[in-house]
N, C-alpha and C positions, 0 to 999 in steps of 0.2 A: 648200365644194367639193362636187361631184357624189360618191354613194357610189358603191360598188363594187352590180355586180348581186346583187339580191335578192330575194325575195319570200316571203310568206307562204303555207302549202299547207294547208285545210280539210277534212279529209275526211270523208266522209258521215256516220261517228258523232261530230264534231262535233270529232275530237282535230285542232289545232293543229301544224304543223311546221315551224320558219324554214329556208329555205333559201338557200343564199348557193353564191357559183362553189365556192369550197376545199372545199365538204363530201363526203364520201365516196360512190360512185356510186348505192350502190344504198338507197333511201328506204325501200320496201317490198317485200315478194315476200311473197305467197301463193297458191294455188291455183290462182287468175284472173284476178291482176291483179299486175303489175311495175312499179313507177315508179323511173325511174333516173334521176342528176344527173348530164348530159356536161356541161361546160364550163358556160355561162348559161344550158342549157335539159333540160328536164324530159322525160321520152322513157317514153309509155304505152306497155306490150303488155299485152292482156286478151283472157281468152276471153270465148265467149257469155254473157250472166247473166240469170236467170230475173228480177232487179229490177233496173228502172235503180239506178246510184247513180251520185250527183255527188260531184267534188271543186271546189272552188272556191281558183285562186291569184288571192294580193291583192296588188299591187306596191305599196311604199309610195312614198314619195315621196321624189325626188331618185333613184329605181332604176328599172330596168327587166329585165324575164324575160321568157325563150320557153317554149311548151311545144309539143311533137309528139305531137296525140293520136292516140288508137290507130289512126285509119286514115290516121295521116302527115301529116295536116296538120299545118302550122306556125301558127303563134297568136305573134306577137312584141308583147307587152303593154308599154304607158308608161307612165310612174311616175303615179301614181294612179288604177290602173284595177285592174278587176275581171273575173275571168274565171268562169262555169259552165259545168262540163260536165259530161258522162257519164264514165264511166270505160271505158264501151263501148257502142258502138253497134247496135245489137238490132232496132233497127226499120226501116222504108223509109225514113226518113229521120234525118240528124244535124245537132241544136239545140245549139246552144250561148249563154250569155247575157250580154253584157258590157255593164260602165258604166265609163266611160272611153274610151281609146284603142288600138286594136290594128290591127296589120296581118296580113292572114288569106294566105296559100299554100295552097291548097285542092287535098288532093286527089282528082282524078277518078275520079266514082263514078256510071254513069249510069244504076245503080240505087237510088242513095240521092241526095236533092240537099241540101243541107247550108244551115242557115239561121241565122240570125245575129241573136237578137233583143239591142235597145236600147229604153229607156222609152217611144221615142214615134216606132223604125225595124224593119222588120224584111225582111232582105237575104237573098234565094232565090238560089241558084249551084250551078251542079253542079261546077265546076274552075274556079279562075279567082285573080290574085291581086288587093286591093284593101286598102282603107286605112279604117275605119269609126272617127269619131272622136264620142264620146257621151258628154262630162262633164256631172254636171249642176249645175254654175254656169256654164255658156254656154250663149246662147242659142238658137245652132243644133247640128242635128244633121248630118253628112258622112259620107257615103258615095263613097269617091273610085275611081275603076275603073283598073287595069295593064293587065290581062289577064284575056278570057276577055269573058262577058257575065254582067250579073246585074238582075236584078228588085229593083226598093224598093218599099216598100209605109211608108205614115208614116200619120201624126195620133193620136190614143189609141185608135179602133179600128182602127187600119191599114188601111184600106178604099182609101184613093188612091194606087195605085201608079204607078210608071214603069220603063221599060227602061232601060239605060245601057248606053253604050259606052266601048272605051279611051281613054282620056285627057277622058273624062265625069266629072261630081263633081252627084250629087244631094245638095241641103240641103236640111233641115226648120225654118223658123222658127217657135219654138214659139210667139213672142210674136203675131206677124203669123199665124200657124196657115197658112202659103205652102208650097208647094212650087218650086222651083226646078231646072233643070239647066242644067245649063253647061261649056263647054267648057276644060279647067281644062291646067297641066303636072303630072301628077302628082311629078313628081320634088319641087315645096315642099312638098308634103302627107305624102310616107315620106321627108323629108330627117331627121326623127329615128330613124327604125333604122339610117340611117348614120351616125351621131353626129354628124348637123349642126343649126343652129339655121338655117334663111332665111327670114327676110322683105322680100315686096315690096311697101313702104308700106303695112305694117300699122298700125294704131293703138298708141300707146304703151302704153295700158291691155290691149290684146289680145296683146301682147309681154310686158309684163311679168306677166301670169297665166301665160304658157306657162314664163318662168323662173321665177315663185313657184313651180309646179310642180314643176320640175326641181331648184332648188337649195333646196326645202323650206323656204322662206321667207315672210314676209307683208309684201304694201307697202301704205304709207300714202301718203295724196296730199296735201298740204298746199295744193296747187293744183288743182280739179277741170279745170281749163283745159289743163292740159298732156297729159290723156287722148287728149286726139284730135290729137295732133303724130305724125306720120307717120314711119315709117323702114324703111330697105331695110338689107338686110347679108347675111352670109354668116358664122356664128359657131358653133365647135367645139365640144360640148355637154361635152369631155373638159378643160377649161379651166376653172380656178375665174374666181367670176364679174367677178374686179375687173376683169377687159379688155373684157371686154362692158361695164360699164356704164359705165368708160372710151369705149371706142367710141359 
């Protein structure tokens, strides 16, 4: 069965803190810095600080967590992904660095523009919402556009970028080292922050990584042949999985 929301929270002197929906609001407070637990999501306020420092949440797997950092953005992470950030943002601009999956609500600052690095992407936006998906046991990297405009820049020195627009989806193939745009519905690509699973006519093997993901599981194939058998559907991610694999 899918767990309930969770994540792990790292903070800069390296101390460890699980956090889960039920736990009591307030995480930390001190002088500079507030981290509180509303509901599945994590809610910075910080002052100015003479050192950056990072906090890094880990979602494990079969979970998912949000966090609102300090200048409101929204950061909605999928289960096995990784987030870094600042605990405030001090400079002309705000970095943050994910490996995994997250969908970004970015807010506007047109004096800081807000960037987004991945192993082998890095996504320049001043406001705008989008969908940045960088695991790395696949072999592409996604950047999918809502709203707003934003800059990709890929390869391992990021030197080749592109502009994207809404309902635009830039991919990096790391194997083929391509760049790609395309004209995409973003609603399959953030159909998991609404609790849904859709595919249309994905590969077996690329469906069943996105539920090994989700329900914390490992598949084996006893048939390499059935990897690439094809399926569309519409599947509730709040469903344990025997109707999925039913269907």
């Amino acid at each position: 069965k899918p767990s309930s929301p969770k994540a792990k929270l790292t903070l800069e002197d390296g101390k460890s803190i699980d956090i889960e929906v039920s736990q009591e609001s307030v995480i930390l407070a001190d002088s500079l810095v507030k981290i509180e637990n509303k509901g599945n999501m994590l809610v910075y306020s910080s002052e100015k600080m003479e050192k950056v420092a990072y906090n890094t949440l880990s979602i494990p797997l079969g979970a998912e967590y949000c966090v609102m950092l300090p200048d409101n953005t929204k950061v909605f992470l999928n289960s096995g992904s990784e987030l870094r950030y600042p605990v405030a943002f001090n400079n002309n601009s705000r970095e943050v660095f994910l490996q995994g999956e997250a969908y970004f609500e970015v807010q506007k600052d047109s004096t800081k523009e807000f960037i987004v690095h991945t192993d082998q992407m890095k996504i320049r936006v001043l406001g705008t919402s989008f969908n940045v998906k960088a695991y790395p046991d696949e072999s592409n990297v996604q950047t999918t556009l809502l709203q707003g405009k934003v800059v990709v820049f890929v390869g391992e020195n990021k030197k080749e970028k592109v502009e994207i627009r809404p309902s635009q989806q830039a991919e990096w193939d790391r194997g083929r080292v391509k760049l790609q745009v395309r004209e995409v519905d973003p609603d399959l690509f953030v159909a998991w922050k609404n609790g849904h699973f859709i595919f249309r006519q994905d590969r077996l093997e690329d469906i069943m990584r996105a539920l090994a993901r989700w329900y914390d599981m490992e598949v084996i194939y006893l048939d390499a042949s059935i990897k690439d058998m094809a399926f569309a559907g519409k599947l509730d991610r709040s469903e344990d999985i025997t109707p999925i694999l039913n269907v």
